[in-house]
C-alpha positions as CSV (number, residue, x, y, z in Angstrom):
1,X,0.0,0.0,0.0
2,X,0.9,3.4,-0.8
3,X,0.8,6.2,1.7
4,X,-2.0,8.1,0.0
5,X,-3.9,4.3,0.2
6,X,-3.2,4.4,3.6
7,X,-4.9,7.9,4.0
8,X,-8.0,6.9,2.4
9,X,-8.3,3.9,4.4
10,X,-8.0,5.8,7.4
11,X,-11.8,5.8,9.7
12,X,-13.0,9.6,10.1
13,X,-12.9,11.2,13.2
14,X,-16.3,10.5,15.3
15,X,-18.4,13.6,16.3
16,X,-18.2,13.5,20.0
17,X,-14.4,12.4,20.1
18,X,-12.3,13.0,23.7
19,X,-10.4,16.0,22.9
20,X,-6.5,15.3,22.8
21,X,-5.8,16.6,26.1
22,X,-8.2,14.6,28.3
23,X,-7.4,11.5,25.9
24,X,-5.0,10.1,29.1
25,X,-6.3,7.3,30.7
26,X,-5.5,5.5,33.7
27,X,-6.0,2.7,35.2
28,X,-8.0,1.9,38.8
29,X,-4.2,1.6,41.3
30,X,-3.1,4.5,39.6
31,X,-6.4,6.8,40.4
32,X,-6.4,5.3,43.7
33,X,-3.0,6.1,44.5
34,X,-3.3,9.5,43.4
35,X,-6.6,10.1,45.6
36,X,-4.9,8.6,48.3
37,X,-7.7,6.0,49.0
38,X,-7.4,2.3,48.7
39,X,-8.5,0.4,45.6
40,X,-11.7,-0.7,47.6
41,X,-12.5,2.7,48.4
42,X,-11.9,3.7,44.8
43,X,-13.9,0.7,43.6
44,X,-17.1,1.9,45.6
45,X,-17.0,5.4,44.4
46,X,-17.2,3.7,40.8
47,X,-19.9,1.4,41.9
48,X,-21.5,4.8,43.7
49,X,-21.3,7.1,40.5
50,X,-18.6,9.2,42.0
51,X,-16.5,8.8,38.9
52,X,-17.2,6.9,35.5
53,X,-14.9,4.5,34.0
54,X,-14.3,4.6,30.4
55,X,-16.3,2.6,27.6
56,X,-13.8,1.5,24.9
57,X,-15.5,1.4,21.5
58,X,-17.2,-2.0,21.2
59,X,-19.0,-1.5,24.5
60,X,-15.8,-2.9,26.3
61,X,-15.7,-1.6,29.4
62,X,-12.3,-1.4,31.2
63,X,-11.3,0.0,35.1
64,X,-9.7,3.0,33.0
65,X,-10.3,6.5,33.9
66,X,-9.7,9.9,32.3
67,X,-7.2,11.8,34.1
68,X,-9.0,15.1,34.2
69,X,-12.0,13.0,36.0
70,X,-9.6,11.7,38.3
71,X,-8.2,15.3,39.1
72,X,-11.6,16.6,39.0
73,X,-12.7,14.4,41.9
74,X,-8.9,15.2,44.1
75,X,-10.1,18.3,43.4
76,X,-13.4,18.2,45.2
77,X,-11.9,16.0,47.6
78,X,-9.4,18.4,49.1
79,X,-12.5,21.3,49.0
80,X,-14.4,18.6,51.8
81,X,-11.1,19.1,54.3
């Protein structure tokens, strides 16, 4: 294939895509360590609503989580103290 093949092969962008900055995702240890909570805590604020979890296209859904949701919720976590 030639580069221009390539190009035309390529899917379009969707509509309602993730903007390139909050495109970072991580995953469930790494938002719990960063909200200082443990993973059981962090799993019941899931469960709770508190913060979603990312759907991967296909409907898979993974315990990944944008990092501006997860900063979001530090956020309102240090206005509680």
């Amino acid at each position: 294939m030639t580069l221009p093949e390539v190009r035309r092969h390529r899917k379009a962008v969707p509509e309602k895509a993730v903007p390139q900055s909050d495109r970072f995702l991580i995953g469930e240890a790494v938002a719990a360590q960063y909200l200082s909570c443990s993973q059981v805590t962090f799993r019941k604020w899931v469960a709770a609503g508190v913060i979603d979890r990312v759907e991967l296209p296909g409907g898979l859904r993974r315990n990944l989580f944008l990092r501006t949701d997860v900063e979001a919720l530090a956020k309102r976590l240090a206005g509680r103290s």
